[in-house]
N, C-alpha and C positions, 0 to 999 in steps of 0.2 A: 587421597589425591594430595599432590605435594602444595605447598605455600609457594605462590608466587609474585614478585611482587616490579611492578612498574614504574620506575622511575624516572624524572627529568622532563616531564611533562608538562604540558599544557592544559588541565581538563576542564571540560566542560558540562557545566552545572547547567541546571535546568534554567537560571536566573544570573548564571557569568561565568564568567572565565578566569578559572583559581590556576596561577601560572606557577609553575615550579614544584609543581606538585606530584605525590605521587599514591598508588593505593595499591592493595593488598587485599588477592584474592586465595581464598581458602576453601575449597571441596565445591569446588563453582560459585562461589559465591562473592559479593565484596563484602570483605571483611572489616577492612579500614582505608581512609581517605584520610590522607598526611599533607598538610597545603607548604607552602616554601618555608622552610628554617625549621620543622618540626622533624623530631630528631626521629628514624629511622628503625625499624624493627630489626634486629639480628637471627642468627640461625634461618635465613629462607633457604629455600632451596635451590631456586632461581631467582635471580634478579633479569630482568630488561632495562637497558637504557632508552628510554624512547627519544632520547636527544632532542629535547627541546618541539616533537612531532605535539600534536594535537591529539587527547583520548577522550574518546566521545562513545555515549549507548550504541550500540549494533542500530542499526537502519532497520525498520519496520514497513515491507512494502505491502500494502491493503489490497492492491489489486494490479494482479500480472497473468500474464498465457502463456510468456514464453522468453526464451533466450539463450543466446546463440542459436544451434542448429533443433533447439526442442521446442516442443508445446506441448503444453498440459493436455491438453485434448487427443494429443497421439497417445497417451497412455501412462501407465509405469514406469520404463524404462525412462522418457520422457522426464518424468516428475524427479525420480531419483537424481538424474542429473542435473537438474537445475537445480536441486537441495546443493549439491556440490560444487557448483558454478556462483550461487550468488554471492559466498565471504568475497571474493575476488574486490566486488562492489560493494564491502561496508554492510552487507542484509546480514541479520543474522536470525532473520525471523520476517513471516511473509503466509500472505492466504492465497495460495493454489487459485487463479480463479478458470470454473470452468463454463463454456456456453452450453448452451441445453439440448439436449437430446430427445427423441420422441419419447413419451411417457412408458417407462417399463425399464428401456433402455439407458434411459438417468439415472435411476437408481445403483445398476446395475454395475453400469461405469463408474458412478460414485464409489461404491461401495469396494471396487478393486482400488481405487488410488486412496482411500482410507487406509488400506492396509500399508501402504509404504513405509517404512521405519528411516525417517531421515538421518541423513549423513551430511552434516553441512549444516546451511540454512535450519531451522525449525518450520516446522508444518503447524501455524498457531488459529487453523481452521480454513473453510473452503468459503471460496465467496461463487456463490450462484449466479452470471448474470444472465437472468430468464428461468424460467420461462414466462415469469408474471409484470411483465413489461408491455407499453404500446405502440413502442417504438422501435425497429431492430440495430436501427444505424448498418456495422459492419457486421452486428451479427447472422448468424443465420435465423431462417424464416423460422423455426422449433421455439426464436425466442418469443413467438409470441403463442402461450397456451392458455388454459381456460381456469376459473377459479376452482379448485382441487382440493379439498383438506387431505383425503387420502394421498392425495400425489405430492403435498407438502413433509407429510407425515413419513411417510415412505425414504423423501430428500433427507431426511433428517436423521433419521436410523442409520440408512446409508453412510452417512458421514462420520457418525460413531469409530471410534472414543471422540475424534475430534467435532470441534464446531459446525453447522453449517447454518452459514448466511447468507441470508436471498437481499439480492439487490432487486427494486420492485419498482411500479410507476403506480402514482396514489390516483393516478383516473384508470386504471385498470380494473374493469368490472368485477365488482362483489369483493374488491384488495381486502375490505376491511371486516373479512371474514376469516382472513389468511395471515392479517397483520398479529394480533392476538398468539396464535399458537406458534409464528415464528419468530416471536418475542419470548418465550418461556427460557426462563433459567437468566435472563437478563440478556440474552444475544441479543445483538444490534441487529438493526433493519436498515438498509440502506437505501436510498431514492436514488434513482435516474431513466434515461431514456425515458421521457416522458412531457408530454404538452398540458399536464393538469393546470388547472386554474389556485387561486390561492384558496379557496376555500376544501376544495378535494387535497389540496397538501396539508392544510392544517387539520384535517380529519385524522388523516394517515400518522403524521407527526404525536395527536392527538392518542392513537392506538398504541404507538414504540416504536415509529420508524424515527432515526436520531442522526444519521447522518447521511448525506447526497457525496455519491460516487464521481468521477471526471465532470466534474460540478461548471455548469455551460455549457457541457458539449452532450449536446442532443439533450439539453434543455429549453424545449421550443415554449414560446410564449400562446398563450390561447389568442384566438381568432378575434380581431379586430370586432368592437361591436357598435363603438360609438366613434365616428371621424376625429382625429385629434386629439384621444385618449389613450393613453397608451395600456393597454390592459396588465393586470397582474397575476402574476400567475407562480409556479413554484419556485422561480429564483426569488423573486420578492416575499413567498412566505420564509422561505429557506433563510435568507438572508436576518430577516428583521425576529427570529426566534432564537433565543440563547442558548437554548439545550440543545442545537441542533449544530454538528460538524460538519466539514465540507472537505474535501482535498482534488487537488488539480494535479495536470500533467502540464507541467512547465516546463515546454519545451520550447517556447515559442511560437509556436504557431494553433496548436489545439484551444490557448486561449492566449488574448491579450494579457501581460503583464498588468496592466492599471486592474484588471478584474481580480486579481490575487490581492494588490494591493488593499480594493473596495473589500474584498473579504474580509483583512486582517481590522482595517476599521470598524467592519460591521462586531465581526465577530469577537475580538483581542486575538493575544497573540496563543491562547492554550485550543484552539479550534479547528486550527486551519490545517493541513498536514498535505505532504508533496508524495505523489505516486508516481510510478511506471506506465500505468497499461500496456507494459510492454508488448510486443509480439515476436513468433519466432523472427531471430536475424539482428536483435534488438544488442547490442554488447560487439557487435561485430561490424567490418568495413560494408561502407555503402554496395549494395546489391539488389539482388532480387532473390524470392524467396519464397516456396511454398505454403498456403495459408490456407489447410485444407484440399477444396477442388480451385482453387485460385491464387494466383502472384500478385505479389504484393512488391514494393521499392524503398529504400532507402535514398534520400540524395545525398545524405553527407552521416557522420557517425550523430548518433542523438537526434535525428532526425525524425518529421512523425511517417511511418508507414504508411503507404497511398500505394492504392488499387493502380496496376499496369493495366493494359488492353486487354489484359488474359484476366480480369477477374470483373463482376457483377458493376462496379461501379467505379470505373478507372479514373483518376486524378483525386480521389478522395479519402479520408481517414481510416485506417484501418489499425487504430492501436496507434501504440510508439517503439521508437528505437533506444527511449532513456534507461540509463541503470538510475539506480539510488544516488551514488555518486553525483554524477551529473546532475541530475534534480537537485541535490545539493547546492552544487557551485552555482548552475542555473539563478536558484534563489538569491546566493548571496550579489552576483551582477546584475539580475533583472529587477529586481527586490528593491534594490541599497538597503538591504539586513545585514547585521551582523553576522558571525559563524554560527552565537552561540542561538538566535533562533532559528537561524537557516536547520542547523542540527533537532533544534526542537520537532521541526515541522516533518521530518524525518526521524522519530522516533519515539517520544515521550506525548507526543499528540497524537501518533497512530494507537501507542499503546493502552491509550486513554480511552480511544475508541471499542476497541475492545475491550475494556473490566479490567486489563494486566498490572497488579500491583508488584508485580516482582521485578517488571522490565519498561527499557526506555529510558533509562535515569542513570546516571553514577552516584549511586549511595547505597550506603551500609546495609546489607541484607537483601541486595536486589540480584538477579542470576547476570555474574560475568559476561554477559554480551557485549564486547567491546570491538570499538575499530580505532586504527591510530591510523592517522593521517599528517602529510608534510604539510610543508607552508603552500602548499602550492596544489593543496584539497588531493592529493593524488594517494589513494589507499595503501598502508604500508602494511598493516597487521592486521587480521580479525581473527576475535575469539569468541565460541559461543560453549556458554556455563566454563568459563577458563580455559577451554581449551582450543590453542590456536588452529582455525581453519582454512587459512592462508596468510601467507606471506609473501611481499614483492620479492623477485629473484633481482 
């Protein structure tokens, strides 16, 4: 693979913003990072001016269904495409997420979108939401099943070569029979949809569950027991334990701003991390939009999806319409953060989440996942392992 190398940049470091800089990747890789005045390697093969744009790790999204006209859940072709679609928006790595299917038939479907060989995007494992949940929200009814080793076991194979990680609810009967084996090899376990109390979360937490998925939403509090008390329950374990991650869909309306904020307090700033949950229609003008046997809405771009007349639960949450991108700038107006955390929390704190030592960062030895972007946060270049997978026309 040829040397190529970036210049005239802006980059951003996990801890600041080295202006005038430039780096140099080699066989996918970064090779070297040159800050302003340091003199310049010769013989590359290409050079890029990035003129003065912003270069930042690839966007890591934890958890999505879909975008533009696809969803995971339609299938392969589906998936393919969205490996393809997401550089557009800065991702250059992401976990597939899928909702659950009757027992037999999860597998089954897992086991065909395993096989996909990404083009675009990277496939950096699946995230499960369900069937080991007590809550369905917009999911379907499949998301609620019974405790399984075998049916875990099975999800797991399936998934093969890649990851699979079940997002779970720690009051779900017998979890913590399930939390153990979906913990093996260090995969993360992730909390949501779920009304546990804090004592049933810090069990869960206790077995290897380590981070809460769209962290508020469909995090109900337990049932009032004493007048004038306000009970605790798994946002207050979640929040007040260190080892545990969180990330939101900040879009506005799925949670209040001040609760991102409360997070980044509780937690500092290496915990917190901005997702999608996108759904199909999500990257595209406001509409309406198939979502399974149901329509869903848009009211403007970025918006969160809500159920029309035509679907189980109209005027309420079904997903969102954010890319990475947006979540981004999101952060940095909603927030008053900086770029260089806004960027964090979209990329180097997702990869954290996962065990990824090689990605999320700009630094020496890490895989060329890059996005350059203008002043004006709008995506100019992504490259994933060096090589570019889109550019703005």
């Amino acid at each position: 693979m040829s040397k190529l190398l970036i210049e005239n940049a802006n980059i951003i470091l996990t801890d600041k913003l080295s202006r005038n800089s430039a780096i140099l990747i080699n066989n996918g890789k970064i090779s070297a990072i040159y800050s302003g005045g340091d003199k310049l390697p010769k013989n590359i093969d290409e050079v890029i001016n990035a003129n003065g744009s912003y270069l930042a790790p690839g966007f890591i999204d934890l958890h999505i269904h879909g975008l533009h006209n696809y969803l995971i859940d339609n299938g392969v072709d589906a998936l393919e495409s969205i490996c393809k679609i997401l550089p557009q928006y800065g991702v250059t790595g992401f976990l597939p997420t899928v909702c659950p299917l009757p027992k037999g038939k999860d597998a089954k479907f897992l086991g065909a979108l395993a096989k996909v060989k990404s083009s675009g995007a990277q496939i950096l494992g699946f995230h499960l939401e369900g069937p080991f949940l007590t809550l369905t929200g917009a999911l379907p009814k499949e998301a609620l099943g019974k405790a399984d080793i075998t049916r875990v076991k099975n999800l797991i194979n399936a998934a093969k070569p890649y990851k699979a990680i079940f997002s779970i609810a720690p009051d779900f009967e017998k979890i913590e029979k399930l939390i153990p084996l979906m913990t093996k090899k260090n995969i993360p376990v992730f909390i949501t949809h779920t009304k546990a109390d804090a004592k049933q979360t810090l069990i869960a937490i206790e077995l290897g569950a380590c981070h809460a998925t769209h962290f508020y939403d469909v995090f109900y509090p337990p049932a009032d027991t004493d007048p004038g008390v306000r009970p605790c329950g798994a946002v207050e374990a979640i929040l007040a334990n260190e080892n545990v991650s969180v990330d939101f869909i900040l879009d506005g309306e799925h949670v209040d701003p001040i609760t991102v904020k409360m997070a980044l307090q509780c937690k500092g700033t290496d915990k917190v991390c901005l997702i999608t949950d996108a759904n199909i229609g999500a990257g595209l003008e406001p509409g309406k939009y198939k979502f399974g046997g149901e329509e869903i809405s848009f009211a403007y771009k970025g918006a969160p999806a809500r159920g029309t007349k035509k679907s189980r639960f109209p005027g309420c949450l079904y997903g969102s319409g954010l890319t990475m991108d947006k979540a981004m700038n999101n952060a940095v107006k909603m927030l008053d953060i900086d770029i260089v955390q806004a960027v964090k929390m979209a990329s180097s704190n997702p990869a954290k989440v996962l065990g990824l030592n090689n990605k999320g960062k700009i630094q020496r030895g890490y895989d060329a996942d890059i996005v350059i972007f203008d002043k004006k946060l709008d995506i100019v270049k992504t490259f994933v392992k060096g090589e570019c997978c889109y550019e703005k026309i």
